[in-house]
N, C-alpha and C positions, 0 to 999 in steps of 0.2 A: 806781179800778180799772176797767180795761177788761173789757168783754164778753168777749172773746178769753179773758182772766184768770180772771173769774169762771167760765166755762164749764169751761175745765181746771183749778181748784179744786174742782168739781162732780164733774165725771169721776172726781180722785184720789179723791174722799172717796165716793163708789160703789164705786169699785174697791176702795179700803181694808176697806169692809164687805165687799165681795162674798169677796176672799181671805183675813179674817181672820175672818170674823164677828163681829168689834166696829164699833161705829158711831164718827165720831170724836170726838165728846163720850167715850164711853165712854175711847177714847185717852188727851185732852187730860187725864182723869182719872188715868189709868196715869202718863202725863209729870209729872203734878205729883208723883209719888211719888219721882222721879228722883233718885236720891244723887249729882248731878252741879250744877255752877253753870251759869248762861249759855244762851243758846240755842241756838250748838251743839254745846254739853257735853248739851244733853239731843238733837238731832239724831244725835248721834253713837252717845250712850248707847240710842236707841231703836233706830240702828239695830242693833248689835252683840249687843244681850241681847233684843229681838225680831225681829227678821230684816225689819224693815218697810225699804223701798225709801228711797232720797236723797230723793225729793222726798214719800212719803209721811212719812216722819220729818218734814220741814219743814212740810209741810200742820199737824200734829200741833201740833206745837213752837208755830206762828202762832196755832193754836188756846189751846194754854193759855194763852201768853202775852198774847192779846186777853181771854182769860176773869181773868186776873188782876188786869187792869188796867194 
């Protein structure tokens, strides 16, 4: 991953806290609750029933799914 990458990875997951008051662990935790398959069956689903942005849904989504394994 590039700097460039990492940096705007950084940005969303500030900004995700600063407009939700959740931090993205707290998210990646909400995502695993998801009554949807696949990643962007939960992309989709975060976005729709929490109103979180395209690329913060995806921030999310990489999040749980790296914490899954």
């Amino acid at each position: 991953m590039s700097d460039r990458h990492r940096r705007k990875r950084a940005t969303i997951a500030a900004n995700l806290e600063a407009q939700t008051g959740r931090t993205l662990a707290e998210w990646a935790a909400i995502a695993g609750q998801a009554p949807v398959e696949g990643f962007m069956g939960t992309v989709d689903w975060l976005k729709a029933h929490h109103g979180l942005s395209h690329f913060q849904a995806r921030l999310v989504a990489e999040q749980r799914r790296d914490a899954a394994g």
